[in-house]
Each structure stands twice: as structure tokens, then as C-alpha cells.
C-alpha positions as CSV (number, residue, x, y, z in Angstrom):
1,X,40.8,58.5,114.8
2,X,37.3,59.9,115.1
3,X,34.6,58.2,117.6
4,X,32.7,56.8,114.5
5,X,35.2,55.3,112.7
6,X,37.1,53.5,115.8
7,X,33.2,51.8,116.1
8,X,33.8,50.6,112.7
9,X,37.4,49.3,113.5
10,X,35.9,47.3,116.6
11,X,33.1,46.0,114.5
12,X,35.2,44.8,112.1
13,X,37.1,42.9,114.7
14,X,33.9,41.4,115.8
15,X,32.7,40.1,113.0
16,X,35.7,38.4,110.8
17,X,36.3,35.2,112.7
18,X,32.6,34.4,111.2
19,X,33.4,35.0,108.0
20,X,36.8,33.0,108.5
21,X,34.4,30.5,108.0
22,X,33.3,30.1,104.4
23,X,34.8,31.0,100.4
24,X,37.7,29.5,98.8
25,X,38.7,26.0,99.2
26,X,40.4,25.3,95.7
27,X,43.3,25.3,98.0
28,X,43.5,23.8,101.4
29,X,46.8,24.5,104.6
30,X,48.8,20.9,104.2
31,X,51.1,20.3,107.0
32,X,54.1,18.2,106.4
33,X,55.7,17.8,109.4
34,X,55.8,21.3,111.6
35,X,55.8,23.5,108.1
36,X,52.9,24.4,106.1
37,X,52.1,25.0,102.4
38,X,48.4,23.9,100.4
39,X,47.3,21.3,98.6
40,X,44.0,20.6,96.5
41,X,40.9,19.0,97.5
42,X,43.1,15.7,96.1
43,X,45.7,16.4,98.8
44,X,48.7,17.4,95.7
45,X,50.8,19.8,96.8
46,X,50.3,22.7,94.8
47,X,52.7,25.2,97.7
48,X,55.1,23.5,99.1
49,X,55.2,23.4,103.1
50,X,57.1,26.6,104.3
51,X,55.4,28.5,106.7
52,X,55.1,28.5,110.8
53,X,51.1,28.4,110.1
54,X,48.9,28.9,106.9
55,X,45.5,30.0,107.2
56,X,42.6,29.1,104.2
57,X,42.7,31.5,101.6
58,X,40.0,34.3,101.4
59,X,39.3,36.9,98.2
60,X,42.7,35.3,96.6
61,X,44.8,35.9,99.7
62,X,45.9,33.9,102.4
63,X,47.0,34.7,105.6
64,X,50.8,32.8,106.3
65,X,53.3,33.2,109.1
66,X,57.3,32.6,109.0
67,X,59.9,34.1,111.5
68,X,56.9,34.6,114.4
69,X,55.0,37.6,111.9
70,X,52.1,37.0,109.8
71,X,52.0,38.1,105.9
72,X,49.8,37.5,102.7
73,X,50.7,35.4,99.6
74,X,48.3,35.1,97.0
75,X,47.6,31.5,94.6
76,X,50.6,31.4,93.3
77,X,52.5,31.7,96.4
78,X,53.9,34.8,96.3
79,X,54.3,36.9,99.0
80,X,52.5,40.4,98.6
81,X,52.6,41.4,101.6
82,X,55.5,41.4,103.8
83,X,55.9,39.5,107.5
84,X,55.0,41.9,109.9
85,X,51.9,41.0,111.9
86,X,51.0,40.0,114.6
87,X,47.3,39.5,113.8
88,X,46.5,39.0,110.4
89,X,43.0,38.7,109.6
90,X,41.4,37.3,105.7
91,X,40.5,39.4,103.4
92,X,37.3,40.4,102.9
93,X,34.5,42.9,100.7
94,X,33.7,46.2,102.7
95,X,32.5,49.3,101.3
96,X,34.1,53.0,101.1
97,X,32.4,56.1,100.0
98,X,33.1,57.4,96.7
99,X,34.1,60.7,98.1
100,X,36.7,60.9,100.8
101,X,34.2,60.2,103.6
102,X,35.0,57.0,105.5
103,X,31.5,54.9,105.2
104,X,30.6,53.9,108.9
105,X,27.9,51.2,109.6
106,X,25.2,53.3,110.2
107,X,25.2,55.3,107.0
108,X,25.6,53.2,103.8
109,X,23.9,53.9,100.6
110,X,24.5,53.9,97.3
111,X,26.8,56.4,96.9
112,X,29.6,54.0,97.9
113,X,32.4,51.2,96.2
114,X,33.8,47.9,97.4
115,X,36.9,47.4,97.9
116,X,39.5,44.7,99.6
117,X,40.7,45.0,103.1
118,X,41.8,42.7,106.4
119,X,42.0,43.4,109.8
120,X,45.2,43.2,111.1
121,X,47.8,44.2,113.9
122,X,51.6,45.3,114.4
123,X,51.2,46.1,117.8
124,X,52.0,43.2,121.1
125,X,49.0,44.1,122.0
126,X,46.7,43.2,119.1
127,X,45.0,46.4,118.3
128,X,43.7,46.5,115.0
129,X,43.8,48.4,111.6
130,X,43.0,47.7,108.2
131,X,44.9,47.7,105.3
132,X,44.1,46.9,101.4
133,X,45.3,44.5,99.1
134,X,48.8,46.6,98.9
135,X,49.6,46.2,102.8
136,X,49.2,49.8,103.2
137,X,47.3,50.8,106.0
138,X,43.5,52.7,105.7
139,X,42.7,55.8,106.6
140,X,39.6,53.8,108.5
141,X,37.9,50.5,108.1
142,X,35.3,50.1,105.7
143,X,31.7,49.2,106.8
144,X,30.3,46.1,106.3
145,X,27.2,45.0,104.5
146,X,24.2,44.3,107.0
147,X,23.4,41.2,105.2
148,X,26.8,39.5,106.1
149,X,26.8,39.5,109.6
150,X,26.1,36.8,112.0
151,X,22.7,35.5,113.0
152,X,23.2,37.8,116.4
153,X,21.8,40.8,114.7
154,X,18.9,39.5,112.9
155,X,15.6,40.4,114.7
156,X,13.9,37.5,117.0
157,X,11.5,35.3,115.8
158,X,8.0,36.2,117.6
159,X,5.4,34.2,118.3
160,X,1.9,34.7,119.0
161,X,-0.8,32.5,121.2
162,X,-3.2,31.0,119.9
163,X,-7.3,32.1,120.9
164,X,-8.9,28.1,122.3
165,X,-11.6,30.1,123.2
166,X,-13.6,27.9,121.0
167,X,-12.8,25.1,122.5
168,X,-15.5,24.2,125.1
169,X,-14.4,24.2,128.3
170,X,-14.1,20.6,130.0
171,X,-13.1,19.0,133.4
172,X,-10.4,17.2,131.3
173,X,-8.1,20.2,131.1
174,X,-7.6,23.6,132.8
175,X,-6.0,25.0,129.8
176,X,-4.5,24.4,126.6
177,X,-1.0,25.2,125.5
178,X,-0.9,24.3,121.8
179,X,-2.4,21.6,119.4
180,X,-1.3,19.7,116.4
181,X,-3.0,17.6,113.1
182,X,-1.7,13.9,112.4
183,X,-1.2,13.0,108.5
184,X,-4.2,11.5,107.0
185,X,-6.2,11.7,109.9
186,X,-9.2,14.9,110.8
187,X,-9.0,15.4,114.4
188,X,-7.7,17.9,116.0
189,X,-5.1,16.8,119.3
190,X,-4.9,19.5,122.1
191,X,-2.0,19.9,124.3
192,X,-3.2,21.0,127.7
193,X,-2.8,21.4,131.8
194,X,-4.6,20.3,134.1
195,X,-3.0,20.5,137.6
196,X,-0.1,21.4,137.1
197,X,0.3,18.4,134.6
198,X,0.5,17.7,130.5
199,X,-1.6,15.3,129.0
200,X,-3.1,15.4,125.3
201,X,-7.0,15.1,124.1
202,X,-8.8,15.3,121.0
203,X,-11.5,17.5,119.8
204,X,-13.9,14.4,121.2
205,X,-12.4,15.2,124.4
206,X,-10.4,11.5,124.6
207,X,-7.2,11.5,126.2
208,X,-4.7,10.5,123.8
209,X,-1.6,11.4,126.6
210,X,-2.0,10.5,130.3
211,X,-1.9,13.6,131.8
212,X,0.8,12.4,134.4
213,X,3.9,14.4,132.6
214,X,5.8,17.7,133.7
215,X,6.2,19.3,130.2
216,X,5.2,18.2,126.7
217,X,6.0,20.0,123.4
218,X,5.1,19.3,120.0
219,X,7.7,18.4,117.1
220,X,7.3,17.8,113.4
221,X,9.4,15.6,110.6
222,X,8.8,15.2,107.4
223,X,4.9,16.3,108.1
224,X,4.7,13.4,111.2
225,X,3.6,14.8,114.9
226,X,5.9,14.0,117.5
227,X,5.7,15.2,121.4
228,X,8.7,15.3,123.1
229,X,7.8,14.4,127.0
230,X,9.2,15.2,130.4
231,X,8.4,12.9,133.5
232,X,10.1,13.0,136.7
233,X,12.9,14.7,134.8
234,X,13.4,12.4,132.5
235,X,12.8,12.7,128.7
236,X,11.2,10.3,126.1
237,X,9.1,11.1,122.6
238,X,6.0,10.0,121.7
239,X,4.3,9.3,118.1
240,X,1.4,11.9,118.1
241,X,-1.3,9.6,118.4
242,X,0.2,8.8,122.1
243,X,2.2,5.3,121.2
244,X,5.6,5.4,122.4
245,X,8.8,6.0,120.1
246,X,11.9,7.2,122.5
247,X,11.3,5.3,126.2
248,X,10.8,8.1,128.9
249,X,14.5,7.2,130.8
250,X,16.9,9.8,129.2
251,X,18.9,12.9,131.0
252,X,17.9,15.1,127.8
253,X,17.1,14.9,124.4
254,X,18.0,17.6,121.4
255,X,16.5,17.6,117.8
256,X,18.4,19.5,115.5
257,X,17.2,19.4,111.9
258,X,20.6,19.2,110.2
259,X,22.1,21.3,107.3
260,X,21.4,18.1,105.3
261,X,18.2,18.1,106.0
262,X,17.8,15.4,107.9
263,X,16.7,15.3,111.5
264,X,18.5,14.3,114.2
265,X,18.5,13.7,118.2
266,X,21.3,13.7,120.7
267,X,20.1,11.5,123.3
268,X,21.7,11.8,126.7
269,X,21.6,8.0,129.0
270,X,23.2,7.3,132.1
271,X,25.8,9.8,131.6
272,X,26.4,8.8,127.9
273,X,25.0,10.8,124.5
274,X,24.9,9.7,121.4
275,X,22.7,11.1,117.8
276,X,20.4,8.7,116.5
277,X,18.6,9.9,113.4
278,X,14.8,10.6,112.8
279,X,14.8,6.6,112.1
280,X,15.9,5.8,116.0
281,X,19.0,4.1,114.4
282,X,22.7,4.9,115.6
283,X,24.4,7.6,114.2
284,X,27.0,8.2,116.6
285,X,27.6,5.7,119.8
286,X,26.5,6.7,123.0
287,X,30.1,7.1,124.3
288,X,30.6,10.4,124.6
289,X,30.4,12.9,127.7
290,X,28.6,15.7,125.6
291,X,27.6,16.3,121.8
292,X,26.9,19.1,120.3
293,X,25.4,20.3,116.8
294,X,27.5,23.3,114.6
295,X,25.1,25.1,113.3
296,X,27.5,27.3,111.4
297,X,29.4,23.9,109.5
298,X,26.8,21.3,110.1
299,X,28.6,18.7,111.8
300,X,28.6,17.0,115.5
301,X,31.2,18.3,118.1
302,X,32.0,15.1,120.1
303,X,33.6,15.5,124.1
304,X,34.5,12.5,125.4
305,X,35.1,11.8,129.4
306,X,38.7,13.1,129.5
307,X,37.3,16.7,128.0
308,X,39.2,15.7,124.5
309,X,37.0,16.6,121.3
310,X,36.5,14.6,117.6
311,X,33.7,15.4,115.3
312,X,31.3,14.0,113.2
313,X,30.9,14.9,109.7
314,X,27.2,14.8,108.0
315,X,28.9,13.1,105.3
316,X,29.3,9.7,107.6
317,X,33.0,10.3,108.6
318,X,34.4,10.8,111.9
319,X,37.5,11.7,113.7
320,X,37.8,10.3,117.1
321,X,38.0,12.1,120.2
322,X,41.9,13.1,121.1
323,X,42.2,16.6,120.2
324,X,42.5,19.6,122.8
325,X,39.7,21.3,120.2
326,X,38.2,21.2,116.9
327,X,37.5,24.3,114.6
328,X,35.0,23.8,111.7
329,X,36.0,25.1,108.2
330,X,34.3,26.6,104.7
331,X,30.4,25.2,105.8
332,X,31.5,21.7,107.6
333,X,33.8,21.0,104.3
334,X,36.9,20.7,106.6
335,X,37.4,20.8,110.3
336,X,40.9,22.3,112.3
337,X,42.4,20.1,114.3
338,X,44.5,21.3,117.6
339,X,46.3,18.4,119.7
340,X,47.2,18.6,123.2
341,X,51.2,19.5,122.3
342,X,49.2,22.8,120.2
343,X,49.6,21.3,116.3
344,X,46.8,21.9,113.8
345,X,46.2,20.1,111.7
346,X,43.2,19.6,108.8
347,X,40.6,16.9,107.4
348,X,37.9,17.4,105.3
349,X,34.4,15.6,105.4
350,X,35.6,13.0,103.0
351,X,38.1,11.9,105.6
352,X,41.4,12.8,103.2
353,X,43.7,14.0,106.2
354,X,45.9,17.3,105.0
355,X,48.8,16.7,106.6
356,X,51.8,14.6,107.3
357,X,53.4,14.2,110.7
């Protein structure tokens, strides 16, 4: 295989558990006891349970495995491509060159055509090829569309400083880090230094924030000025005009503006975090060890002390905290289930459970 293409092939491998993520979910992996088939979004069984392992389905095909190899069978549950993987990958839209010329990543224009293909492996060792629709292995790996990678290759957001020169110089500060505007109100609020600490004034130089804190950085919902505060290394937020909203005694806080569009923090207490939403009221229980926000689904990740994972759909419903891990599915839709003993099993967002022990 030439230099150029293998790139492509290790490329491809790079990229497809991303796009594992998202696409069909007219039909969803049902586990009835240790075998699996599908069933639709109303949990009917539309393939009856037959497989070792079932995998979503992707461009019409879905990965399956039976006897310890992996094959494709498409909606009707046919098998059109024989069990003989080891790896077998989802299908997916890359792009060939018209002519016989393998497109690589670096070189597509429009002189090209889409086509089919998976990454997948015969070999013990897992190294990977492709093959089409037809199981038959290509000559190389088609390139994939810039546009559908992950967030890794997109270019860093800058950021530029802004010029206070304009702001007259004042024994209140030693120098200012960033400012903010309040809804409804003219003045401008400053956040500054001054010896080592933060503190906040307006443009009539009165202190709004003490300046008795270690950090402070502005945040904005829904047009409202918040300041997230550090003192003593412990975290707290503040309204913008100074008043007090989250009391200054938590290990960390983390706002994520959800894929719902709301906004969210995980607040860490005593060795307990929990998400409270943009209102301060309970979203999840402080119980958990850590929390963490999937940016990719747009759910909550929950570890509880014994390391054991759940997860918290935007939706409202939530699986508890006894899995080994927890995989999210087609945009937070559904979520992969692994127990301790290594079964998978799935639940979507609406809390339907696909499977039957």
C-alpha cells in the first residue's frame, strides 16, 4: 500500500467511533436475555434477538456478531455480508475519484463520487481495511469530507485584549482584566487587580466587588451578568451588581450551557457534586463523587463513590449509578449500558429500557 493511502486507512480509523455516534435510530439493539436483535423506538421487536452483539444501524447496515465474527445485515435482517470480522466498523459516506486514483485527504475536489464503505478487520490483531457495501475489500480507503470530523480539527477560537487605555487611571486598581454591562442599567462594571487581588468598580470608580478574591471571571445567561469568584480556593457566583447568588464554600463549580439550551452548573461541596440549573434549583442530587457534561450527546455522566457510572438525560430521566461505564448514542437519544459482569445493554432518554434480562 502506498505511504498516502495507509494515512488515509489510519485516519479513517480515527475518526469512525465519532461518527458511531449519530444517524439511524428507526431501529434500536434489543437484548432479550444474552442475544440480541432490534426493536422500534416503541420497544416491538421488529428482528428477533439472535446475535452475540448488535451494533445501531448506519447508512442501512448494521454491524452484528454470531460465532465470535462480526457481519452486516441490512433492515430487513438479512445478512449481506458474511461473519468474518474481527472489527467491524458502521458504514459510512467517503469519497473516491472518478478515475482510478485513490482520493487521499489532502487532495479532494470535485472531480470525485461518494460511495459506501466501513472499516473493518480479519486480522487478531485489528489492522484495518475497508470494504463496500458488497464485503469486498478496497483497493484503499476513501477520504473523508473535512466538514465531518470532530471538533479536534477545527481552528481555535482566538481572542483579543481589550485597549482600557481610556479608562483613567485610579488608586482603586492596578489594572483591568475585562468588563461587562448589566440589563437595563448604563454603567459600565470593570473587572480589575489590584495587588495581586480581584475586585469589581464602575465607570464612577465605586467598588461594586471587594477586592479580597483570587480570580473572578465574568459569565452571561439569558443576557444577565454573572461573576464566577475564587476565594481561598473556594468558588461561589455573584449577580453582577455584586449581591450574592452561589455562597463562596464550594470545591469547584462548572457552567455548561446545555444542548437544550439551558444553562447549567455542576457544583462540587464537601466531596459531593451535583447540577443545579441557571434557577439554583436541583437538578441532580449532590451525591455523586464526579459529574460530568457530554458535549457530543448532551447528557450528565454521573460517578458515584464506588467509581460505578449512571447518567442523566436532558429530558429529566436518569439511570442510577451501577454500571462499570456508560456510552452515549445517536445525540443523547439513547445511552450504552456496560455492567460489571461486561453486558450492554440500552435506554433511551424517554427511560423505555431495550432489553430484557
Amino acid at each position: 500500500m502506498k505511504r498516502k493511502n495507509l494515512f488515509v486507512l489510519f485516519f479513517v480509523a480515527f475518526v469512525m467511533p465519532v461518527f458511531a455516534q449519530d444517524g439511524d435510530v428507526s431501529l434500536i439493539p434489543y437484548r432479550k436475555g444474552n442475544l440480541w436483535g432490534y426493536a422500534d423506538p416503541d420497544r416491538k421487536i421488529i428482528i428477533t434477538p439472535a446475535y452475540e452483539e448488535a451494533d445501531f444501524f448506519s447508512e442501512g447496515f448494521a454491524a452484528v456478531k454470531k460465532g465470535g465474527k462480526y457481519g452486516y445485515i441490512n433492515k430487513a435482517g438479512k445478512l449481506v455480508i458474511p461473519f468474518k470480522f474481527t472489527v467491524a466498523k458502521p458504514f459510512r459516506v467517503g469519497y473516491l475519484a472518478k478515475g482510478p486514483k485513490i482520493v487521499t485527504a489532502d487532495d479532494l475536489n470535485d472531480n470525485q463520487k461518494a460511495i459506501l464503505f466501513a472499516g473493518v478487520s480479519v486480522r487478531a490483531d485489528g489492522y484495518e481495511l475497508c470494504i463496500n457495501t458488497k464485503g469486498e475489500t478496497m483497493q484503499g480507503c476513501p477520504a473523508i469530507p473535512e466538514n465531518s470530523t470532530s471538533d479536534l480539527n477545527k481552528a481555535p477560537i482566538t481572542t483579543t485584549e481589550t485597549n482600557y487605555s481610556t479608562v483613567k487611571k485610579n488608586d482603586i486598581f492596578d489594572k483591568i482584566v475585562g468588563d461587562y454591562k448589566m440589563l437595563g442599567r448604563e454603567d459600565n462594571y470593570y473587572i480589575a487587580v489590584k495587588d495581586t487581588n480581584y475586585g469589581v468598580f464602575n465607570n464612577k470608580f465605586e467598588v461594586i466587588v471587594p477586592f479580597e478574591y483570587s480570580l473572578i471571571t465574568k459569565l452571561e445567561i439569558s443576557g444577565l451578568g454573572y461573576l464566577v469568584v475564587e476565594k481561598n480556593k473556594m468558588k461561589g457566583i455573584l449577580f453582577g451588581n455584586g449581591s450574592p447568588y452561589v455562597s463562596v464554600d464550594n470545591s469547584n463549580i462548572i457552567h455548561e450551557k446545555a444542548k437544550d439550551g439551558m444553562d447549567y452548573f455542576i457544583i462540587t461541596k464537601d466531596g459531593k457534586t451535583g447540577v443545579k440549573n441557571s434557577n439554583y434549583k436541583d437538578v441532580v442530587p449532590a451525591e455523586y463523587k464526579t459529574i460530568a457534561y457530554d458535549k457530543n450527546g448532551g447528557a450528565f455522566v454521573l460517578t458515584g463513590g464506588d467509581d460505578l457510572k449512571g447518567i442523566y438525560f436532558l429530558g429529566g430521566h436518569k439511570v442510577d449509578a451501577k454500571y462499570a461505564d456508560v456510552r452515549l448514542m445517536r445525540g443523547g437519544q439513547y445511552a450504552m449500558l456496560r455492567s460489571a459482569d461486561g453486558k450492554r445493554s440500552v435506554v433511551s432518554s424517554n427511560g423505555n429500557n431495550f432489553f430484557e434480562d
